[in-house]
N, C-alpha and C positions, 0 to 999 in steps of 0.2 A: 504494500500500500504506500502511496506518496504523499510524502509530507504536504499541509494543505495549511498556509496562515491565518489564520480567524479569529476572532474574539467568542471566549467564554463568558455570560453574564451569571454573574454570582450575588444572590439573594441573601441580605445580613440581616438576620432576625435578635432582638433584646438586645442585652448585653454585648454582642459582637456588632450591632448597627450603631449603639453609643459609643464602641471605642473605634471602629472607621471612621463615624461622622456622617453615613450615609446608609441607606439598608441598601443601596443596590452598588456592584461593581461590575466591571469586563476587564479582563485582562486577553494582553494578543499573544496567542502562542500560535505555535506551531501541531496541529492537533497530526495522527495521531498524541496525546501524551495522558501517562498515567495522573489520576488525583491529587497524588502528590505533590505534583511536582505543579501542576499548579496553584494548589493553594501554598506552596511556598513561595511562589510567584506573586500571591496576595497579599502576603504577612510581610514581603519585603518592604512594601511602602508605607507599614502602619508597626510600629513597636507597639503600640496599643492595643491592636487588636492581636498579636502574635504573644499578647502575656496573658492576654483573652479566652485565647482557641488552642493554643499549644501547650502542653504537656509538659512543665516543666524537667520534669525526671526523666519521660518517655519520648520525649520530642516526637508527641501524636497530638490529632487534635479530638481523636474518637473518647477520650474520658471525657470530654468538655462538650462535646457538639454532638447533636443526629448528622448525618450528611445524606442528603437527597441529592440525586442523579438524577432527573427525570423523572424523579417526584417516586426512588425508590430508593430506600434505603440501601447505605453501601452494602450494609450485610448482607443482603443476599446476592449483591454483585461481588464483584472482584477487591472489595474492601478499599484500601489508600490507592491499591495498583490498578481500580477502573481504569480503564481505558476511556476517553475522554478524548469526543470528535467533535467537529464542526459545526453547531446549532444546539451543542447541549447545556440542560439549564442545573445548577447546584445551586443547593438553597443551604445553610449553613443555621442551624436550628440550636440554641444552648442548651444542655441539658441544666437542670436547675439543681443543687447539693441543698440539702438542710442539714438542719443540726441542732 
C-alpha cells in the first residue's frame, strides 16, 4: 500500500479539550500509520495535554483515555498499533478515577 498525506481529525472530550484549549484537532501525516504514532504526533504540540493523556510510568494513554476509531473502541481493534488511514475519525474520551 502507498503512503497517502492527509489529515486525521481528532475529537478532545473533558479534561483532554481543557488542556489542548480546543475539543477538536487534525494533525497531517502520512497514513498508512499506527495510533501511536499519531497521537504522539498530538501530544507534541500540547505538554498539557501529554501530562493529561499519557501514562506517566507506562508512556500509554489507555489508563487515562477510551480511544475511539470510528466510533470503536481500540480494544477490539489493533489497540495503540491500529492502523490508521485517510478519513479516519479518533475521539479521545477521559476515563474519570475517584477516590
Amino acid at each position: 500500500m502507498n503512503a497517502v498525506r492527509t489529515t486525521i481529525d481528532i475529537k478532545l472530550l473533558g479534561i483532554f479539550e481543557e488542556a489542548f484549549g480546543s475539543d477538536y484537532t487534525s494533525v497531517a501525516v502520512e497514513t498508512p500509520r499506527s495510533l501511536r504514532e499519531v497521537i504522539i504526533e498530538i501530544t507534541k504540540s500540547s505538554p498539557k495535554l501529554t501530562r493529561v493523556l499519557i501514562d506517566a510510568e507506562l508512556l500509554d494513554p489507555r489508563p487515562n483515555a477510551v480511544i475511539l476509531v470510528n466510533g470503536k473502541d481500540i480494544s477490539v481493534l489493533g489497540g495503540l498499533e491500529t492502523e490508521i488511514e485517510a478519513g479516519d475519525k479518533i475521539v479521545l474520551i477521559p476515563v474519570t478515577h475517584g477516590g
